[in-house]
C-alpha positions as a Markdown table, in Angstrom:
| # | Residue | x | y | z |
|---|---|---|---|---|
| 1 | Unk | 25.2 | -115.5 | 85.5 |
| 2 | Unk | 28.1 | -115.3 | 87.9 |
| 3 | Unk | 26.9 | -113.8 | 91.2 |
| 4 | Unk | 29.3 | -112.9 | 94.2 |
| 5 | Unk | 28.5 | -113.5 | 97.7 |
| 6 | Unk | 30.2 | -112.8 | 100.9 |
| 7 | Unk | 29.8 | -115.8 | 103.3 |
| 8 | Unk | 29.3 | -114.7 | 107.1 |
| 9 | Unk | 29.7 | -117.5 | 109.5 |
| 10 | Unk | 29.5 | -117.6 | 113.4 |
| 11 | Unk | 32.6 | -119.6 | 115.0 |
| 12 | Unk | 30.5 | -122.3 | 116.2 |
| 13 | Unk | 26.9 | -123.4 | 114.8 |
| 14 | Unk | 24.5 | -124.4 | 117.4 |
| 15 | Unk | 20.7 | -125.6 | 115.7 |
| 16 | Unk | 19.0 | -125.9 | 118.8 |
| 17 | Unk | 15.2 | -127.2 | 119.5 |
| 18 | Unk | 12.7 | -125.2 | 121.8 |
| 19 | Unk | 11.4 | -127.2 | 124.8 |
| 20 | Unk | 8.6 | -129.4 | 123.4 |
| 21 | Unk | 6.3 | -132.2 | 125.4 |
| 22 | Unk | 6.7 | -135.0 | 123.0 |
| 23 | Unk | 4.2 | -138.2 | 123.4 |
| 24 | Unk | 1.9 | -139.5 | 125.6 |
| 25 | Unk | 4.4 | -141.3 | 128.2 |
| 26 | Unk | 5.2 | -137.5 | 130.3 |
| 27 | Unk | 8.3 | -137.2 | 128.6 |
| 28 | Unk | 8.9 | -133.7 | 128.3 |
| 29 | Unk | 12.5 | -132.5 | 125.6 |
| 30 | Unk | 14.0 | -129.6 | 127.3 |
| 31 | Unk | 16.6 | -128.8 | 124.5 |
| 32 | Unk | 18.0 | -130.6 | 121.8 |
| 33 | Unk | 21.1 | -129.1 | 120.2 |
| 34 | Unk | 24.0 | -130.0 | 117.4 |
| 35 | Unk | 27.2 | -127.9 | 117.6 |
| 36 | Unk | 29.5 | -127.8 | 114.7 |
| 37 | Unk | 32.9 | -127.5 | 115.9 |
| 38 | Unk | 35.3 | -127.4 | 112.9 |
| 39 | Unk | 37.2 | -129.1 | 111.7 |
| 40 | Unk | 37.1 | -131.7 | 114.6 |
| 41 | Unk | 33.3 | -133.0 | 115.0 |
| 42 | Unk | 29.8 | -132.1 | 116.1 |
| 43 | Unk | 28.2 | -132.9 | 119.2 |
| 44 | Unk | 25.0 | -133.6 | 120.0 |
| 45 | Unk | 23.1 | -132.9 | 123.2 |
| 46 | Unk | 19.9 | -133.8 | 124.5 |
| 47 | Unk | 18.1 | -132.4 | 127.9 |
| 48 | Unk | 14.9 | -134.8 | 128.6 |
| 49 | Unk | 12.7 | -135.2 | 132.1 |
| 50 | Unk | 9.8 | -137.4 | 132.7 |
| 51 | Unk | 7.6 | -138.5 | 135.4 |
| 52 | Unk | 9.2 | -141.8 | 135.4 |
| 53 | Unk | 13.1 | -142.8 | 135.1 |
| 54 | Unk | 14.2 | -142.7 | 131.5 |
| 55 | Unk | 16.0 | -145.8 | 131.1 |
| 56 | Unk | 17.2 | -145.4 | 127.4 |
| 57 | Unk | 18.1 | -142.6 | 124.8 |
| 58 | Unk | 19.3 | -143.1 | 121.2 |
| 59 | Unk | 20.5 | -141.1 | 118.6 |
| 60 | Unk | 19.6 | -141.6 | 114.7 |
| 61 | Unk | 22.0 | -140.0 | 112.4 |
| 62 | Unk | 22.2 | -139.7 | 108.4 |
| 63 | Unk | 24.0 | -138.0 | 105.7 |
| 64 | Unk | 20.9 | -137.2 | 103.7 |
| 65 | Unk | 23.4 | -135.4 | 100.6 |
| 66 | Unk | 25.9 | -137.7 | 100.3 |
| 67 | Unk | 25.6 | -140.0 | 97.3 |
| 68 | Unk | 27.4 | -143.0 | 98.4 |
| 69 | Unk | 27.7 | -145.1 | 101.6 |
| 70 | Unk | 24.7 | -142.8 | 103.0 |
| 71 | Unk | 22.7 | -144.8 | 105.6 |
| 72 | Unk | 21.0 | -144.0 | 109.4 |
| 73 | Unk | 23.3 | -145.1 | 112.1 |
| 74 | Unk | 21.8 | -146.0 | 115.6 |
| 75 | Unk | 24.1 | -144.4 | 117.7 |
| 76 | Unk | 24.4 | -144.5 | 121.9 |
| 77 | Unk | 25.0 | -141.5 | 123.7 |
| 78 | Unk | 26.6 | -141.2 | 126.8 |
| 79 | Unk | 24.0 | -140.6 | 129.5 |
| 80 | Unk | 22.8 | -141.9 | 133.0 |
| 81 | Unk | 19.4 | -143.4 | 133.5 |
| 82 | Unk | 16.7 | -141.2 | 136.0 |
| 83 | Unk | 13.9 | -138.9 | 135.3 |
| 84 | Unk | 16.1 | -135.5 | 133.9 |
| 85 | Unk | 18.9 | -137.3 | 131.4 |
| 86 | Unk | 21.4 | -135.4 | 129.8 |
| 87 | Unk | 22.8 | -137.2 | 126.7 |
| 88 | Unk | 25.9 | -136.3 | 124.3 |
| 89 | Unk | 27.5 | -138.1 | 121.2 |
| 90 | Unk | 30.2 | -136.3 | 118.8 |
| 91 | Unk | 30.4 | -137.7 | 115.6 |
| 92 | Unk | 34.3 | -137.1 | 115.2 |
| 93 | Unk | 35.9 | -135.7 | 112.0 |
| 94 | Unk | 38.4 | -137.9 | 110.0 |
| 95 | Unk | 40.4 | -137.4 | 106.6 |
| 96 | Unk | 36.7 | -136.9 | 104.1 |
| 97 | Unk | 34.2 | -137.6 | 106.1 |
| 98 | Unk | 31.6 | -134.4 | 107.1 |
| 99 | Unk | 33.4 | -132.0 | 104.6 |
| 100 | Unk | 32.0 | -128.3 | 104.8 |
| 101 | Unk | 29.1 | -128.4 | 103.1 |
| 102 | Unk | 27.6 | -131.8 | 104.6 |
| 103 | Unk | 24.1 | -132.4 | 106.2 |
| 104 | Unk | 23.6 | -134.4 | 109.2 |
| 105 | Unk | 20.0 | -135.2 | 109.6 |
| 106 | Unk | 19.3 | -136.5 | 113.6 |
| 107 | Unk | 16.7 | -137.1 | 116.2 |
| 108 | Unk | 16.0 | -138.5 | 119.6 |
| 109 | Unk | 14.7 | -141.8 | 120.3 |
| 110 | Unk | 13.9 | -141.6 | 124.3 |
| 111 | Unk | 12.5 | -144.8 | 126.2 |
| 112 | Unk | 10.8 | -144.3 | 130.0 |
| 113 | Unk | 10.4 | -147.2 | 132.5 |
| 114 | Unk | 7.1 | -147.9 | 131.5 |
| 115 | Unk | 8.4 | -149.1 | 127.8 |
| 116 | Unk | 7.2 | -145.9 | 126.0 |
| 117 | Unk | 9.4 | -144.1 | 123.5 |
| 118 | Unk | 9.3 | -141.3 | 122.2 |
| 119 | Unk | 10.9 | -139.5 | 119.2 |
| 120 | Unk | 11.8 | -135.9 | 118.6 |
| 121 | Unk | 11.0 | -134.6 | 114.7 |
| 122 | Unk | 14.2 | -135.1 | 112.5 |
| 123 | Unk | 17.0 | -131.8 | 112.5 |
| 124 | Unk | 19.5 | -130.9 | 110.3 |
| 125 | Unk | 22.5 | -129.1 | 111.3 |
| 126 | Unk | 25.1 | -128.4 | 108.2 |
| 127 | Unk | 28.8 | -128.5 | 108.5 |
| 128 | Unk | 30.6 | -125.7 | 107.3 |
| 129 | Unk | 34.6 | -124.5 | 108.0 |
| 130 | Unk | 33.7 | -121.3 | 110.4 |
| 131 | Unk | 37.5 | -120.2 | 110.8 |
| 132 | Unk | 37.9 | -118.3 | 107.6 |
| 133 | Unk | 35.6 | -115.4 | 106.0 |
| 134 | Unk | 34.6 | -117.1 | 102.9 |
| 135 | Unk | 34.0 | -115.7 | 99.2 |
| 136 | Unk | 32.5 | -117.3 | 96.4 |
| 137 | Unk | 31.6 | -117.0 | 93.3 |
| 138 | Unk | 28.8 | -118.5 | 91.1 |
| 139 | Unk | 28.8 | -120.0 | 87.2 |
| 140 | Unk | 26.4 | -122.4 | 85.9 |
| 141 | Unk | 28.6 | -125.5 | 86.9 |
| 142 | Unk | 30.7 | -124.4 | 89.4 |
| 143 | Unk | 30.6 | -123.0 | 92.6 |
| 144 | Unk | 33.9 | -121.5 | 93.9 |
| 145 | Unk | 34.6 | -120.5 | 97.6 |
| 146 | Unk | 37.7 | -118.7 | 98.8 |
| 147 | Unk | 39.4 | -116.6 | 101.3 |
| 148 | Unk | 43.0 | -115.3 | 100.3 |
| 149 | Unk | 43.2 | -113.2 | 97.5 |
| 150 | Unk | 40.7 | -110.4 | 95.8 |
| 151 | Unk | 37.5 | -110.8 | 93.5 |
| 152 | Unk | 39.4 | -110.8 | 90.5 |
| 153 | Unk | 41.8 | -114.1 | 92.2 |
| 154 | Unk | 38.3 | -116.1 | 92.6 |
| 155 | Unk | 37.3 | -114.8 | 89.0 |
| 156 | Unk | 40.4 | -116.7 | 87.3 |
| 157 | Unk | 39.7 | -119.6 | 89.2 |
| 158 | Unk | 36.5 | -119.9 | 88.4 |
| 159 | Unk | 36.9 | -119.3 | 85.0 |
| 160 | Unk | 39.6 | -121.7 | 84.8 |
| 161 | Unk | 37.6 | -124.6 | 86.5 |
| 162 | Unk | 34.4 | -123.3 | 84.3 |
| 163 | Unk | 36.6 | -123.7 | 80.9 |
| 164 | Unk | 37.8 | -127.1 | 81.7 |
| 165 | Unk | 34.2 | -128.3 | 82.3 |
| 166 | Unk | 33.7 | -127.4 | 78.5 |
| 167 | Unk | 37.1 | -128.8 | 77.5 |
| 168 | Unk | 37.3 | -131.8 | 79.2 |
| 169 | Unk | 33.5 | -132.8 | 77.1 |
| 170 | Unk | 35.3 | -131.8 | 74.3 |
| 171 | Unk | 39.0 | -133.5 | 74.4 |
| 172 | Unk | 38.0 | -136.2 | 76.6 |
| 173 | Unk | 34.4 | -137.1 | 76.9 |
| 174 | Unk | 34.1 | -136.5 | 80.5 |
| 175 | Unk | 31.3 | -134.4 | 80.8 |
| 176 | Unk | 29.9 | -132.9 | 84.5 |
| 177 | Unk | 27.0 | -134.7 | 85.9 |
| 178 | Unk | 26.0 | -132.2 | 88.5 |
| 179 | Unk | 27.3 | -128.8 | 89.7 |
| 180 | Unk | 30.3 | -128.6 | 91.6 |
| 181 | Unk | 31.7 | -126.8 | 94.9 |
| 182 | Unk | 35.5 | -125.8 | 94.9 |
| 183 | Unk | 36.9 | -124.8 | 98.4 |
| 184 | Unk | 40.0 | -122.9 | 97.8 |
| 185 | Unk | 42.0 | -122.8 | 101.3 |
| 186 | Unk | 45.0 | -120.5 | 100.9 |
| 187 | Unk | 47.7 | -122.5 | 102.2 |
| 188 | Unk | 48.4 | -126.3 | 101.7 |
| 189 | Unk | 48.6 | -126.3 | 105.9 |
| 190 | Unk | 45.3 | -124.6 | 105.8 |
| 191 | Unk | 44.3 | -127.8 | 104.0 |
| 192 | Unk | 45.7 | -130.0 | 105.8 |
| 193 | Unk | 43.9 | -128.8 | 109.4 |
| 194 | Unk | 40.8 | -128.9 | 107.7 |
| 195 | Unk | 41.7 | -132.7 | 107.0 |
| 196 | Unk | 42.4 | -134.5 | 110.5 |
| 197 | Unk | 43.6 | -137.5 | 110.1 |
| 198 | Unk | 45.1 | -137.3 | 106.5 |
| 199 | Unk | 48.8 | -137.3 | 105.7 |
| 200 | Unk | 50.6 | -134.0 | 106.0 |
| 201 | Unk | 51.7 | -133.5 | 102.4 |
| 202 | Unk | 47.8 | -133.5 | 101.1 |
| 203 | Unk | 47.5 | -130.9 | 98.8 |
| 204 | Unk | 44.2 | -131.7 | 96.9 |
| 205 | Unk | 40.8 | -133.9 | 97.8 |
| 206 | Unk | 37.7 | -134.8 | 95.8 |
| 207 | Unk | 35.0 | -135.9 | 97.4 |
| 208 | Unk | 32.7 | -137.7 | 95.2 |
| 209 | Unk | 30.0 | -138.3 | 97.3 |
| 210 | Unk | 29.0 | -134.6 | 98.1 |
| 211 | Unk | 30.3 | -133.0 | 94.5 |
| 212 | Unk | 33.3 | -131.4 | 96.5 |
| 213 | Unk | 36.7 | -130.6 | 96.0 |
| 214 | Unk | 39.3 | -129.0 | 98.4 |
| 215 | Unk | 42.2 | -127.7 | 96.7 |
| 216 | Unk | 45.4 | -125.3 | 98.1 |
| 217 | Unk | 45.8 | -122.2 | 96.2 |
| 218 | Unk | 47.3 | -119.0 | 97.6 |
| 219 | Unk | 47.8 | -115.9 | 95.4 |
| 220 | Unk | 50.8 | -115.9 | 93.0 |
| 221 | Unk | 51.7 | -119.6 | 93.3 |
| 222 | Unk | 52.8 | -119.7 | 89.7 |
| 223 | Unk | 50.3 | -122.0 | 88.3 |
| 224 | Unk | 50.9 | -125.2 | 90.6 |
| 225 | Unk | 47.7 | -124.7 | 92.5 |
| 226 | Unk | 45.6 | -124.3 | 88.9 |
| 227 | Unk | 46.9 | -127.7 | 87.9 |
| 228 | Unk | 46.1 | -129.2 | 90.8 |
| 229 | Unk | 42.3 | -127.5 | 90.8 |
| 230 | Unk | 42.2 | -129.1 | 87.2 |
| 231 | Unk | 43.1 | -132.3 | 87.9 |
| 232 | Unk | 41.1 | -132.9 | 91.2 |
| 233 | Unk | 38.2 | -131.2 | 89.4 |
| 234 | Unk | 38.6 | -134.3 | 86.5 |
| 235 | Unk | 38.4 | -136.5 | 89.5 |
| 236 | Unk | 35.0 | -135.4 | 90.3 |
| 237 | Unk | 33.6 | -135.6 | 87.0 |
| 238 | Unk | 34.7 | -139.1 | 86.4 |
| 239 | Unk | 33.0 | -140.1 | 89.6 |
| 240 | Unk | 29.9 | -138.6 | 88.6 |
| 241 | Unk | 29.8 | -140.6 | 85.3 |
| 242 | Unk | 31.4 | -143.5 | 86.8 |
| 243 | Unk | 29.0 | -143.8 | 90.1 |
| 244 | Unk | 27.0 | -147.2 | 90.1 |
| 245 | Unk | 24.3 | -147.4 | 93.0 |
| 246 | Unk | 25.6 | -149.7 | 95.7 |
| 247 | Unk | 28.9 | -149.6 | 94.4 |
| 248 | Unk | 29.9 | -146.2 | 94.5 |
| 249 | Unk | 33.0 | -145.6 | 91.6 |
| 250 | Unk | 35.3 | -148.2 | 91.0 |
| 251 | Unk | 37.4 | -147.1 | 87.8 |
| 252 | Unk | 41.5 | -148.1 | 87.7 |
| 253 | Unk | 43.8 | -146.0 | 89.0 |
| 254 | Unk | 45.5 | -146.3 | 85.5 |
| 255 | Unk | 42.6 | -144.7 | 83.8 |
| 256 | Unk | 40.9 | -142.3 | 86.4 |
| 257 | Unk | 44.8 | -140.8 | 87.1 |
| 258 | Unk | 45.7 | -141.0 | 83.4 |
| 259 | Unk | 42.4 | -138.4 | 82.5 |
| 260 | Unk | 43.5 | -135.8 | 85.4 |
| 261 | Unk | 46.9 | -135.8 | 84.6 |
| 262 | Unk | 46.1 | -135.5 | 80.6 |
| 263 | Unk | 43.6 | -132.3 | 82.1 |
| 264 | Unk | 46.3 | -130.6 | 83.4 |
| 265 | Unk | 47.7 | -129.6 | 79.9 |
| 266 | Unk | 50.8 | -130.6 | 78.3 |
| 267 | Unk | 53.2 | -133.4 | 79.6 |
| 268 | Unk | 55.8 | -132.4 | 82.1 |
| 269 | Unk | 59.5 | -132.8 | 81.5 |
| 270 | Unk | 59.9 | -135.0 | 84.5 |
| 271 | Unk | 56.5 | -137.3 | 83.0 |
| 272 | Unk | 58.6 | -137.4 | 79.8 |
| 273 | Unk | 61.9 | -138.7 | 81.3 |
| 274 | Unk | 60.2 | -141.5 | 83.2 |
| 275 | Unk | 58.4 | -142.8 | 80.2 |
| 276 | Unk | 61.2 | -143.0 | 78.2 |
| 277 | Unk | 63.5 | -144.2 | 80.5 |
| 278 | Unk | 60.6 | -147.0 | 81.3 |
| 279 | Unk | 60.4 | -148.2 | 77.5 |
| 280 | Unk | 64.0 | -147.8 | 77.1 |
| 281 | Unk | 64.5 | -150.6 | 79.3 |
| 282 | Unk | 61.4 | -152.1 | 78.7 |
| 283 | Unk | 60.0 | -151.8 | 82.3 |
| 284 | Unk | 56.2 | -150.4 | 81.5 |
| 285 | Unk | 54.2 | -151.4 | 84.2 |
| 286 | Unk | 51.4 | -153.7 | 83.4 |
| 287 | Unk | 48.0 | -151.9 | 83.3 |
| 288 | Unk | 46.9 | -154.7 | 85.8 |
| 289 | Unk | 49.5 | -153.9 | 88.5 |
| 290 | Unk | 48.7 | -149.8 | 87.9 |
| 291 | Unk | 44.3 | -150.8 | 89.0 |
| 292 | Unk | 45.1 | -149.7 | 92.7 |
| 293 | Unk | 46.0 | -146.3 | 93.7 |
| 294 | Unk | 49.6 | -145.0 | 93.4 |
| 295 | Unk | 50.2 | -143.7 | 96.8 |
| 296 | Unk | 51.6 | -146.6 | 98.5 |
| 297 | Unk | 53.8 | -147.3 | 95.2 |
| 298 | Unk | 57.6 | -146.1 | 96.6 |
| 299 | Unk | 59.2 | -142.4 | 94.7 |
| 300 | Unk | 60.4 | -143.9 | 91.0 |
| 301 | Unk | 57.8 | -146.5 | 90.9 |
| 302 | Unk | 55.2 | -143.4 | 91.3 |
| 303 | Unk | 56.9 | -141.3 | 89.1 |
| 304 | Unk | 56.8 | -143.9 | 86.7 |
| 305 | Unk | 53.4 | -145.0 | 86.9 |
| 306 | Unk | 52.0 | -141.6 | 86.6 |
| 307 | Unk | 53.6 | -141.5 | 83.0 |
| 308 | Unk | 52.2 | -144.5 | 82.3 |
| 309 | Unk | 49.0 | -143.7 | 83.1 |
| 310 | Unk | 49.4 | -140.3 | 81.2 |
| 311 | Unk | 50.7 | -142.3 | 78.1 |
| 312 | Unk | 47.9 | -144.8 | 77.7 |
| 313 | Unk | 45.2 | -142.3 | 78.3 |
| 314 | Unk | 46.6 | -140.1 | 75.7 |
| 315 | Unk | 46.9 | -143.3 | 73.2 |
| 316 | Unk | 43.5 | -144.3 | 73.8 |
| 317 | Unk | 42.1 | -140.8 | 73.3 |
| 318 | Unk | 44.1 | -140.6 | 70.1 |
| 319 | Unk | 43.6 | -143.9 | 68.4 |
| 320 | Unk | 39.6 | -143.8 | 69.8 |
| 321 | Unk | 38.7 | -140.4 | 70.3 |
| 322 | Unk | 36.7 | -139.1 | 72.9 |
| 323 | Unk | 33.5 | -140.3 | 72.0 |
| 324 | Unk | 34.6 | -144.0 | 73.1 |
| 325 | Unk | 35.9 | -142.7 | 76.5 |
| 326 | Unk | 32.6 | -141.5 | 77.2 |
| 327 | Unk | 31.3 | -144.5 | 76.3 |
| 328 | Unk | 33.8 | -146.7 | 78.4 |
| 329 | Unk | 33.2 | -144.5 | 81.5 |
| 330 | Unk | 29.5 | -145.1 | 81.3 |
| 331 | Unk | 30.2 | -148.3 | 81.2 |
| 332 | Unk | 31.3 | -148.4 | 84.8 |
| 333 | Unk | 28.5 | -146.4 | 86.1 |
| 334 | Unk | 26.8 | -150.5 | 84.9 |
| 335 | Unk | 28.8 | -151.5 | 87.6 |
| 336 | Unk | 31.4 | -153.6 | 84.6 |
| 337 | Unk | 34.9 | -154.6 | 85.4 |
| 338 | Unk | 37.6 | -152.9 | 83.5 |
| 339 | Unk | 38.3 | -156.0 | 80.9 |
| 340 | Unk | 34.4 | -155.7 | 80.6 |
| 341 | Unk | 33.9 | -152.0 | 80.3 |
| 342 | Unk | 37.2 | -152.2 | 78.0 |
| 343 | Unk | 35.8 | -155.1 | 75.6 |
| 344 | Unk | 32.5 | -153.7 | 75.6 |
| 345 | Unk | 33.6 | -150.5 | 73.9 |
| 346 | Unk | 36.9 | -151.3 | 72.3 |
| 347 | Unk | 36.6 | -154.7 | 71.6 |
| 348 | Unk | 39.7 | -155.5 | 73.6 |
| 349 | Unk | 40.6 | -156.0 | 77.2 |
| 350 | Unk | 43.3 | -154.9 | 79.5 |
| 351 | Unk | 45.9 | -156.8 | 78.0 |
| 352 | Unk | 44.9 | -156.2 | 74.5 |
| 353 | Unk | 45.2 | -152.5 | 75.3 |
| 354 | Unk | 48.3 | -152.7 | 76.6 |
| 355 | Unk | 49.6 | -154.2 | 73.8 |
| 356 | Unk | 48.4 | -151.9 | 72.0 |
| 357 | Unk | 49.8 | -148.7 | 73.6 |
| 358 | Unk | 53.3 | -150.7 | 74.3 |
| 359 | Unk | 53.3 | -151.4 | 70.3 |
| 360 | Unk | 52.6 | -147.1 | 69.6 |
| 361 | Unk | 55.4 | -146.8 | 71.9 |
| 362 | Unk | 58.3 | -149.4 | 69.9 |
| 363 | Unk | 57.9 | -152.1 | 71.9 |
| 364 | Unk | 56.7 | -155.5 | 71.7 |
| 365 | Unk | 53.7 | -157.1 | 72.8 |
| 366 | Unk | 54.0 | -158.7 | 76.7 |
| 367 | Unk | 54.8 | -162.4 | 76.9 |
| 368 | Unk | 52.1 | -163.1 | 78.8 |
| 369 | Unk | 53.2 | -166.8 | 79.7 |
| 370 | Unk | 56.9 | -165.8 | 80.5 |
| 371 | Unk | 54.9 | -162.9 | 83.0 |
| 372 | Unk | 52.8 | -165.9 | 84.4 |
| 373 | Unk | 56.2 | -168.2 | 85.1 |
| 374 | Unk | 58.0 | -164.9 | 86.6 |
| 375 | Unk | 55.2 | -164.5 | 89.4 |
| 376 | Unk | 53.6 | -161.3 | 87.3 |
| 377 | Unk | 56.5 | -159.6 | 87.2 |
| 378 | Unk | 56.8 | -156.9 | 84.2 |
| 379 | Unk | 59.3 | -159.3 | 81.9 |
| 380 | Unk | 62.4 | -157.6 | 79.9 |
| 381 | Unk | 62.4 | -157.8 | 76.3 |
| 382 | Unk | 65.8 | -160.1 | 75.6 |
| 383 | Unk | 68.4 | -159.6 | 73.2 |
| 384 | Unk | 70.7 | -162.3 | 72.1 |
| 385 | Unk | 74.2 | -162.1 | 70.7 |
| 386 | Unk | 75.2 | -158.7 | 70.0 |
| 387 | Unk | 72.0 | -156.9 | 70.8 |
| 388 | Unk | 72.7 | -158.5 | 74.6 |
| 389 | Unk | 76.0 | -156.6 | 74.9 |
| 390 | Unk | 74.5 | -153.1 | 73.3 |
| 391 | Unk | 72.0 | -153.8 | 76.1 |
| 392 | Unk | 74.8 | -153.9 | 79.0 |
| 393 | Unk | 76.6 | -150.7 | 77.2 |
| 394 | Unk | 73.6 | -149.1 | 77.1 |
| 395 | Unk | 72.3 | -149.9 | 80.4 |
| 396 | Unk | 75.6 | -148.6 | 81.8 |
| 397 | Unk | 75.2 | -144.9 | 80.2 |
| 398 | Unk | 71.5 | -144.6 | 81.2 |
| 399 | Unk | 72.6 | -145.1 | 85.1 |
| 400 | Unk | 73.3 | -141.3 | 84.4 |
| 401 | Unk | 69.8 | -140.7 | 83.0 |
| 402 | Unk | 68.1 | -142.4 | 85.9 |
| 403 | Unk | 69.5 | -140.2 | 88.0 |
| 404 | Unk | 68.5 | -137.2 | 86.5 |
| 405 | Unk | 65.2 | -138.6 | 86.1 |
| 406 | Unk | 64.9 | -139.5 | 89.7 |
| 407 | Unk | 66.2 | -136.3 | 90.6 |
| 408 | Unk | 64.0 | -133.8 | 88.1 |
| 409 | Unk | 61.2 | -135.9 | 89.2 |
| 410 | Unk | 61.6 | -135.7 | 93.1 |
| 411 | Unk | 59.5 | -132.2 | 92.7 |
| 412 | Unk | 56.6 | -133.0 | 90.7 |
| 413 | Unk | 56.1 | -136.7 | 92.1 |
| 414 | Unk | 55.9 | -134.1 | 95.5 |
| 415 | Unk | 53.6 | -132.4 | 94.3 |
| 416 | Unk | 51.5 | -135.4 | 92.6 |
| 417 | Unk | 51.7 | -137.1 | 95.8 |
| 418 | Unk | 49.8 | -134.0 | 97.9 |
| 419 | Unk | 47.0 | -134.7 | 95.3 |
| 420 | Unk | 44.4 | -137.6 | 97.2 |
| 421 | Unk | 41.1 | -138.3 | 97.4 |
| 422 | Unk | 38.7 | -141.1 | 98.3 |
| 423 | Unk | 38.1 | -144.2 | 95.9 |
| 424 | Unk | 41.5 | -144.3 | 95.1 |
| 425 | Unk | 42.0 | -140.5 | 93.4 |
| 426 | Unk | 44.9 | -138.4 | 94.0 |
């Protein structure tokens, strides 16, 4: 059932603990407060007095709903030693870390003269983005919070991120784990101040570890800010299959990108053009150099390993079906390395693969030991005799392809690139 709810907020929120006489050692907490000041940190305070000096004061701090990389920090608050200490710490904001909707569990540790301590019982202050009047909307797998835009803007959204849930089981195997939260901010620069630290042109997050994703949709964008819902929504549902205890998820760029771009629907023009400029000259990346995330890759070589990506996804779903790419992203969650998770579902590795998808595509297998003598650079399929010179002629007349490939793709790759998350998503 599909509820709405109007979210009221305060600007700041403040969870503050009454006065309390805590142990045996005439220590006495006069307040102990968190403040939530979005989107740049929360500070903690703490008002003690005793009989004696107080001659320490910790803080414990824990992200009790995060999934991954959750553990208590020991923190040391500024403070000067006497019987009435005040103490502060603000656990600053950066890029993911405390998005809206995040728990921080604390408490004092407080140590007199005498060697007592004393502890004040554990708090939990939330973090939530107070600067905009938040909306949302409910289904049974996602939850959907905006601002911009009327009920029946949310409704599409939701519906759109609800129907790819069911599709993506269906065409890919990548079935949702857990529910889902979907901040919709209503400008990309909205985004981006919610985000300190990240890089300007951010224009999509998931965060795995709290079932999250932050996406910039404004009414009447024209369908960009849909496909970028989609595919940072396929990001979050491959983490929640992929997630391995202790390792978090560690699935190749080449696979986790190929699946969100393949979400999105059909393949773009500008994904077309870069593929078949890349086989035309037979410079396919290797699936081993496309295991790290593509944002440091330059403009073409991003372009071009976003097709890639695309292309082998959509040959492995075709030749295999979706049932194995279930099967081979539950192989991660085991903690496997791709030639592992690969072989134990396909029978093949990396390479294999490859060759497999390169071969569906025209080309021939890799040379694996010319690769090895060239440093691991991708290596050119050579013609001899004739077939050399119809390569020069025809490298010549696709200068004026690579252009308009470069060009076309400027846009998109833009757009691709605003799309980031942790763990090598984007």
């Amino acid at each position: 059932m599909i509820r709405a709810l109007v979210v009221v907020v305060t600007v700041l929120a403040i969870l503050t603990l009454p006065a309390a006489r805590v142990g045996a050692a005439g220590v006495t907490v006069v307040s102990s407060a968190a403040r939530v000041d979005f989107p740049w940190g929360v500070t903690f305070t703490l008002e003690a007095v005793s009989e004696v000096e107080i001659t320490d004061v910790s803080l414990l701090v824990n992200l009790p709903n995060q999934r991954y990389g959750a553990y208590p920090r020991n923190v040391r608050p500024d403070f000067r030693p006497g019987p009435r200490v005040t103490a502060t710490w603000t656990w600053r904001r950066y890029g993911s870390q405390l998005p809206p909707g995040a728990d921080i569990s604390y408490q004092w540790r407080i140590t007199d003269a005498a060697g007592a301590r004393v502890e004040t019982p554990m708090a939990v202050v939330r973090v939530e983005d107070t600067r905009f009047p938040w909306r949302e909307l409910k289904s049974d797998t996602v939850t959907l919070r905006w601002y911009r835009g009327d009920e029946a803007f949310g409704r599409n959204l939701l519906d759109a991120a609800t129907a790819t849930v069911t599709r993506l089981a269906h065409e890919q195997g990548v079935d949702l784990v857990r529910p889902v939260t979907v901040l919709v901010y209503g400008s990309q620069a909205d985004l981006y101040s919610a985000l300190p630290g990240t890089p300007p042109w951010i224009g999509g997050l998931s965060i795995g570890e709290y079932d999250t994703v932050l996406v910039p949709i404004a009414p009447g964008d024209g369908g960009d800010g849909q496909r970028a819902l989609l595919h940072e929504l396929t990001h979050q549902i491959i983490y929640q299959i992929t997630f391995s205890p202790g390792l978090g998820s560690r699935v190749p760029a080449w696979l986790n990108e190929g699946l969100a771009v393949v979400a999105e629907g059909g393949t773009s023009r500008e994904h077309r053009q870069a593929l078949a400029q890349a086989v035309q000259f037979d410079r396919l990346p290797t699936l081993r150099t496309l295991t790290n995330p593509f944002s440091t890759l330059p403009g073409p070589d991003a372009q071009t390993a976003y097709a890639a990506a695309e292309s082998v996804v959509r040959y492995l779903l075709h030749e295999y079906g979706p049932d194995r790419m279930r099967a081979l992203l539950t192989r991660f969650a085991e903690g496997r390395t791709p030639d592992d998770a690969l072989r134990a579902v396909y029978g093949k590795g990396q390479d294999e693969i490859e060759d497999g998808w390169r071969v569906s595509l025209g080309l021939r297998p890799r040379d694996r030991g010319e690769e090895l003598a060239t440093g691991g650079a991708p290596v050119l399929a050579r013609g001899q005799g004739a077939a050399g010179s119809r390569a020069v002629v025809a490298g010549v007349a696709a200068m004026a392809t690579t252009l308009v490939v470069m060009v076309a793709g400027s846009v998109l790759l833009l757009r691709r690139r605003r799309r980031a998350s942790p763990n090598g998503r984007g």
